[in-house]
C-alpha positions in Angstrom: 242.5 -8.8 46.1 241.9 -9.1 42.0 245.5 -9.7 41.7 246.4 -12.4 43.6 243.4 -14.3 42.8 243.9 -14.0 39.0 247.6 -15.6 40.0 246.2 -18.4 42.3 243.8 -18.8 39.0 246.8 -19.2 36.2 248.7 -21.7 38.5 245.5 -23.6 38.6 245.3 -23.9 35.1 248.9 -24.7 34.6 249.1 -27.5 37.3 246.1 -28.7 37.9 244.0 -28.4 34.3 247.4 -29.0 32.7 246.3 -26.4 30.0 249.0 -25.9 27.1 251.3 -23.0 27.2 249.1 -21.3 24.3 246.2 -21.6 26.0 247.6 -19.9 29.4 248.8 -16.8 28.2 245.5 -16.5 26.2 243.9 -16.6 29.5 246.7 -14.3 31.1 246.5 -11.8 28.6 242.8 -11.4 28.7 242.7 -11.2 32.6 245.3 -8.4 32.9 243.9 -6.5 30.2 240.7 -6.6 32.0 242.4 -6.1 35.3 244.3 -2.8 33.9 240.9 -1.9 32.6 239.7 -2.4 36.2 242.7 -0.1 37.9 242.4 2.6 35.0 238.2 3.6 35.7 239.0 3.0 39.7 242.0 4.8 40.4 243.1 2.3 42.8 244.8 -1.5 42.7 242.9 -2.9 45.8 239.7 -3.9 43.8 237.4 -6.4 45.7 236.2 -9.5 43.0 232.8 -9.0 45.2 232.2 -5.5 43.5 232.7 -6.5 39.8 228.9 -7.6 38.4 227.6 -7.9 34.9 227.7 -3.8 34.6 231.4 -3.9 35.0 232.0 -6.7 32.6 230.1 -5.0 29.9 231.4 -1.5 29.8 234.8 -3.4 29.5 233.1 -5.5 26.5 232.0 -2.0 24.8 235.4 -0.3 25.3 237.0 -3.4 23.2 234.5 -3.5 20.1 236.1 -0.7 18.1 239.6 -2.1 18.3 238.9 -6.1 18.4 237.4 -8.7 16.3 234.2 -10.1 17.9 236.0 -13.8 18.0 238.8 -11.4 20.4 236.0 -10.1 22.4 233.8 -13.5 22.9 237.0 -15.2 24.0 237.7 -12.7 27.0 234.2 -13.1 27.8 235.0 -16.8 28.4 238.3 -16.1 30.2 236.2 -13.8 32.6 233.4 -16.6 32.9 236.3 -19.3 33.5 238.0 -17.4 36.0 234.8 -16.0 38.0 233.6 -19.6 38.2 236.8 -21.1 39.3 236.1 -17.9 42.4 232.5 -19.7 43.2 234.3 -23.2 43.3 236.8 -21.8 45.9 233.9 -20.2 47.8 234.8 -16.3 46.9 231.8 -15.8 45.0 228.3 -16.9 45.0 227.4 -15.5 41.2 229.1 -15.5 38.3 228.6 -12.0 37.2 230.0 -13.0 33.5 227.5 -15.3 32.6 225.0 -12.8 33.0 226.2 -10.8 29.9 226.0 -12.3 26.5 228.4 -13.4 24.2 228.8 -11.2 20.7 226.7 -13.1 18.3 229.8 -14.5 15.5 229.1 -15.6 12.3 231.0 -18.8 11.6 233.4 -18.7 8.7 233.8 -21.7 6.5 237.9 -22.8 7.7 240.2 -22.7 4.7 240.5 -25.8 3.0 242.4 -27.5 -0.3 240.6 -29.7 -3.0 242.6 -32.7 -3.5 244.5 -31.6 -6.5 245.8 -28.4 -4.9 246.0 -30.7 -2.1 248.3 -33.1 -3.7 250.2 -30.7 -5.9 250.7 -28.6 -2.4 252.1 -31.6 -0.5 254.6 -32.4 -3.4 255.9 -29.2 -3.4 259.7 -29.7 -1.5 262.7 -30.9 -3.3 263.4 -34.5 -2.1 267.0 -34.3 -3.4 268.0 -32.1 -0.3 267.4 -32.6 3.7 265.6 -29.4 4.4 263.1 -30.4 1.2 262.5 -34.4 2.7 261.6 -33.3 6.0 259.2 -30.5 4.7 257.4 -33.4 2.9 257.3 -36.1 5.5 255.5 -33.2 7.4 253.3 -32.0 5.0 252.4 -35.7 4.7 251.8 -36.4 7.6 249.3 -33.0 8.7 247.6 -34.3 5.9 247.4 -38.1 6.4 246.4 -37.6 10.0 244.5 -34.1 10.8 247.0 -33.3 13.6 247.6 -29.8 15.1 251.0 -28.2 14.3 251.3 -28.4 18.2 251.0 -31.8 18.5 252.9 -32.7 15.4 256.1 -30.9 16.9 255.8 -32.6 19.9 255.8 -36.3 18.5 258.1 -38.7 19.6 259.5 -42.0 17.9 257.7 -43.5 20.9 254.3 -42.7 19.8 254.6 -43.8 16.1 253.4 -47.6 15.0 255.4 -48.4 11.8 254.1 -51.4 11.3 250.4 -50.8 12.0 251.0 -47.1 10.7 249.4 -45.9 13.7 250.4 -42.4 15.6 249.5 -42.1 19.8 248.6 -38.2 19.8 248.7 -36.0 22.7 245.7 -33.7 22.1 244.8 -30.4 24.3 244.7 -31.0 28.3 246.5 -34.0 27.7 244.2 -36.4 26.4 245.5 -38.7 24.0 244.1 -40.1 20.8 245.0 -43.3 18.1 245.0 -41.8 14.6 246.1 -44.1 11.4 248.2 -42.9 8.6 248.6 -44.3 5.3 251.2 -45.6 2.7 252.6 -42.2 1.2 252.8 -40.6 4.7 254.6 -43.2 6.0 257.1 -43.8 2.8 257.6 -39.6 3.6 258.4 -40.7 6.7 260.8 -43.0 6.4 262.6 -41.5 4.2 263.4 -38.7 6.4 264.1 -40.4 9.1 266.6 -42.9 7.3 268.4 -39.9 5.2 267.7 -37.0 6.9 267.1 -36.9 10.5 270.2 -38.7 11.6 271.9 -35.7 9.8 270.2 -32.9 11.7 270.6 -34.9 15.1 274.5 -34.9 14.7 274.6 -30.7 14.2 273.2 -30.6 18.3 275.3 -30.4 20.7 275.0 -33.4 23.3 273.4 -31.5 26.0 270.8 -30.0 23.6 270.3 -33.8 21.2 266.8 -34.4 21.4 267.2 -38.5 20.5 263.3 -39.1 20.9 261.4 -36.2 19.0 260.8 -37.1 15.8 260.7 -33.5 13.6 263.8 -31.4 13.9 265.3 -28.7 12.5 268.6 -28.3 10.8 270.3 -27.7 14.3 269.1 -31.5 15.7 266.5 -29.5 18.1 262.8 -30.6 18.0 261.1 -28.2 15.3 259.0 -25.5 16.9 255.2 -24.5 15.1 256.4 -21.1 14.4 259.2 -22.6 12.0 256.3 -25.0 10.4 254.4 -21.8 9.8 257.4 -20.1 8.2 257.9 -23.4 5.9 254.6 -23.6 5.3 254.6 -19.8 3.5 257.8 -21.1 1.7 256.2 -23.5 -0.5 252.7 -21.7 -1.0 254.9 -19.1 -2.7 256.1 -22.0 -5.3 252.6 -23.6 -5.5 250.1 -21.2 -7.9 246.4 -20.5 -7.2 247.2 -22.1 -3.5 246.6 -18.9 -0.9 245.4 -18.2 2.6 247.0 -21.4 3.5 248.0 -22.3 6.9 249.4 -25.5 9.1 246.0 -25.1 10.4 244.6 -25.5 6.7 245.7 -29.1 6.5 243.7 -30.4 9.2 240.7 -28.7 7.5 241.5 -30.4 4.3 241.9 -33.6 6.1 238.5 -33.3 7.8 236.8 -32.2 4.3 237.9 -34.9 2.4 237.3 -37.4 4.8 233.5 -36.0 4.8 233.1 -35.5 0.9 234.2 -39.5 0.7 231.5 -40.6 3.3 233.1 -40.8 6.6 231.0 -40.7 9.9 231.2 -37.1 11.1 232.0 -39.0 14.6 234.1 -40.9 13.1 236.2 -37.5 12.3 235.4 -36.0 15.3 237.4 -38.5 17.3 240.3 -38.5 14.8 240.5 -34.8 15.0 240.1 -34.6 18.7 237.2 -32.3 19.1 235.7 -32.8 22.7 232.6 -31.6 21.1 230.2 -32.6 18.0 229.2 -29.4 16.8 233.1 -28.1 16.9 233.2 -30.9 13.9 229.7 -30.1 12.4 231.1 -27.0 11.1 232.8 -29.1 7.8 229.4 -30.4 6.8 228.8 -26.9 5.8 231.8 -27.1 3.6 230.6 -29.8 2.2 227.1 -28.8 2.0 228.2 -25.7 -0.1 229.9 -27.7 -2.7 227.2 -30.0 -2.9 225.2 -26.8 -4.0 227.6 -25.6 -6.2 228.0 -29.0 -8.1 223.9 -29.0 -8.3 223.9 -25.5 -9.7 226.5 -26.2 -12.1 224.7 -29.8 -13.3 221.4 -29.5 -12.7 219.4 -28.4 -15.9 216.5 -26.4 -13.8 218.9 -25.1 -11.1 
């Protein structure tokens, strides 16, 4: 029945796709609320897969719209189609009954980015005369140096960092690792939380809980988690005027932004930002296509 395939489904994603623990109960939460959907307008639990079709699928799209975003909606629509395909693969279904409905049609926003002047005043925001403010800025240097998720910065090791080459090994979504450089202020950052600060933090954990190898930690000596990032983050945009709407997430796009608006190859930055797709990147050659326009309209005599 529904139930235990959606289970054998999650465990297949867990231990055999190797997705990330974000990324599961995404999938989890969309299936039960579409199972719970199911079991609300049948009465019953003991729902065949075989009698859900494209009908089905799209009265549960119409009873989301007036309470979810169309992103919300268009990624439940993918968790049905990844689910219903992973069915055929196992030989349950012969159809995939959710890629006969179509996705909501989304307009794609322009990601929140920094010019390099908020950029750099942003960065320099923590106090490098205490602990707390040296590690803040070795991270903020480093999301910006390197384009890294929050998720992949927290999980770093001292294992994975090249001093001398100022090189980082990255462990990207479904595993797949990436070589992304760093340069000269990022590092100094670096060092100098590591020399005067993290040897401090790792002595408040308790032996069982030291965590010798990660590389960010918070003031206990545990590896930081990206909620606490987030939370440090909206620290220092209060301090910083005319910087809002920031996020960890806003680094990376300032990263990629720059790197475009100073001639780098957009494959170039799709390799460095670890997009498994071309046109996930293409979407900062609007940003800088905008700008362009603006800077036209403002010099241009006949604009």
């Amino acid at each position: 029945m529904l139930d235990d395939y959606l289970n054998q489904f999650l465990q297949h994603l867990k231990y055999e796709r190797n997705v990330s623990p974000h990324t599961l109960r995404n999938y989890a939460s969309d299936l039960e609320q579409f199972r719970d959907h199911l079991f609300k307008i049948e009465k019953r639990q003991d729902i065949p897969v075989k009698d859900i079709d494209r009908l089905t699928i799209r009265e549960w799209m119409a009873s989301l719209h007036g309470d979810h975003k169309k992103t919300s909606v268009a990624r439940k629509l993918a968790s049905l189609r990844t689910f219903f395909q992973f069915l055929i693969r196992e030989g349950v279904l012969e159809v995939n009954p959710a890629k006969l409905v179509a996705t909501p049609k989304i307009e794609r926003k322009i990601p929140n980015h920094l010019n390099q002047e908020d950029a750099v005043r942003f960065i320099e925001t923590p106090d490098l005369n205490n602990d707390l403010g040296r590690r803040d800025r070795a991270i903020l240097e480093f999301l910006y140096a390197t384009g890294i998720r929050v998720g992949e910065l927290v999980g770093l090791n001292l294992r994975d960092i090249d001093f001398r080459e100022r090189m980082v090994r990255v462990t990207g979504k479904r595993k797949k690792q990436r070589i992304v450089p760093f340069g000269e202020p990022a590092l100094h950052a670096l060092m100098h939380y590591l020399e005067e600060t993290r040897p401090q933090f790792l002595a408040n954990a308790p032996a069982e809980k030291r965590e010798d190898q990660a590389v960010f930690l918070n003031y206990q000596g545990t590896r930081i988690t990206t909620r606490s990032v987030g939370r440090m983050i909206d620290k220092y945009i209060k301090h910083c005027a005319d910087v809002h709407h920031i996020s960890p997430h806003s680094l990376r796009h300032t990263f990629a932004t720059h790197l475009l608006d100073a001639g780098a190859d957009l494959r170039h930055i799709q390799e460095l930002l670890g997009h498994a797709r071309l046109s996930t990147t293409q979407i900062y050659t609007q940003v800088s296509m905008e700008k362009m326009i603006d800077v036209y309209s403002k010099a241009h005599p006949k604009a």
